[in-house]
N, C-alpha and C positions, 0 to 999 in steps of 0.2 A: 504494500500500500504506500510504502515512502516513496518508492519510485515515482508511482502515479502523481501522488501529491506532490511532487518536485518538478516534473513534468506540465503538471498542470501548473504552477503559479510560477516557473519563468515563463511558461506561454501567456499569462497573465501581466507581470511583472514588467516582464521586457518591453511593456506599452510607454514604461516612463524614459524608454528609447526610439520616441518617436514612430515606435511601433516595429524598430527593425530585429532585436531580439526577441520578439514574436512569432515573425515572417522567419528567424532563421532558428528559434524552438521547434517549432511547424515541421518545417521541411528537414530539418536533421532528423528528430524523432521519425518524422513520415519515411524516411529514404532508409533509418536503421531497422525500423521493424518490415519493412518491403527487403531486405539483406535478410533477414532473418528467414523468412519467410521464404527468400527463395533458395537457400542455401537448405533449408530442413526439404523444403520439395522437393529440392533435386536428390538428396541423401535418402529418397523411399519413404523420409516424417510427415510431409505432409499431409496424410489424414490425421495422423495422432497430433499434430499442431493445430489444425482449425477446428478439430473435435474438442480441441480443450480449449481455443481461443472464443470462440463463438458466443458461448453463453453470456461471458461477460463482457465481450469487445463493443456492442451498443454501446452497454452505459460508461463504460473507461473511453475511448475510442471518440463518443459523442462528450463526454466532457473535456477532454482535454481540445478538441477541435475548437468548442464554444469557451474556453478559457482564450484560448489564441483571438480569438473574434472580441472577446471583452481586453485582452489587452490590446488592438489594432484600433477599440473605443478610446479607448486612453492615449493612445497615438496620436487618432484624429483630433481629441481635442487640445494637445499639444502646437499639430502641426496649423491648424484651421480654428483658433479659439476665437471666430468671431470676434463680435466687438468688446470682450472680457479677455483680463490678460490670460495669461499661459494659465499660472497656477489658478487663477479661480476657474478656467474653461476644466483644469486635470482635476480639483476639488469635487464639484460639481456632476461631474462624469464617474469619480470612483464612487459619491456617495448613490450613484443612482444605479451602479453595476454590484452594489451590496448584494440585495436580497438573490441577483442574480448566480454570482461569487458561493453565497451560502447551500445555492440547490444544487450547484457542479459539485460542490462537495457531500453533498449527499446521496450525487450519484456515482462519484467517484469509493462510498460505503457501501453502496450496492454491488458496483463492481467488485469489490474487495472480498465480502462475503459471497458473492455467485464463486467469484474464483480460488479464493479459501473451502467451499464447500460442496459444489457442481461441478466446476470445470472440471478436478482430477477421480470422479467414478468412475469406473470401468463401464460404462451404456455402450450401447449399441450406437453406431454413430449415430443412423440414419435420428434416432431418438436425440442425439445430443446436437443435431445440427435443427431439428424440427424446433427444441425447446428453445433454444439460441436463434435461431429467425425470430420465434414470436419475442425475444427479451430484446429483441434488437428493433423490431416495430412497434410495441411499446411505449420509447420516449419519441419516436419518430412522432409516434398520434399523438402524444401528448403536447409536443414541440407545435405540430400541425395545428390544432383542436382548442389546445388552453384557453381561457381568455376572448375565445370568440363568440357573441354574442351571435341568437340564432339568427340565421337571414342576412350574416354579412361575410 
């Protein structure tokens, strides 16, 4: 789980770098675990690696993406702070990316405990890859769906 959490808040973080160690949180992470990935496929692992990665890579996976997006917020109102200077434009934007901040990290526990307690069963793939799709549409519905009022 420290990984995740470390992960997740320089992709955070790095917005009070104008958003460039964000962009390159992002894309390092994105390019080690695409290495990872394809080095175990090519080694005959690749079903025993997305059999175990699946269940919990929705909720880890989608927050650390949306961490990267709330720190490139913190960027923008670095780089474009309208007519408020820098810090009250970066003020302003971190107090409003709180509540936001608080649910990454609760999906960043759900990750944690799927992968603590699901990911390494012994199931049947085809079961661990069916359960892992619907954990992985889930927040997608929920991302979609939240907060919208009916008819709009």
């Amino acid at each position: 789980m420290f990984n995740n959490v470390s992960i997740a808040f320089r992709c955070f973080a790095g917005g009070i770098t104008f958003g460039v160690l964000s962009i390159f949180a992002l894309i390092f992470n994105g390019l080690f675990f695409g290495i990872v990935e394809a080095r175990l496929s090519l080694a005959g692992l690749g079903q025993n690696f997305y059999s175990f990665v699946i269940g919990h890579s929705g909720f880890e996976l989608g927050a650390i993406v949306l961490s990267g997006g709330a720190g490139l917020r913190l960027g923008m109102a670095l780089v474009a702070p309208g007519l408020r200077t820098r810090s009250r434009a970066l003020y302003e934007c971190a107090r409003d990316l709180v509540g936001m901040v608080c649910g990454l990290a609760v999906m960043l526990c759900i990750a944690a405990l799927i992968e603590a307690f699901w990911s390494p069963l012994r199931l049947e793939p085809v079961i661990k890859y069916g359960v892992g799709t619907l954990l992985t549409v889930l927040p997608l519905m929920y991302f979609v769906f939240a907060g919208r009022r009916h008819g709009s």
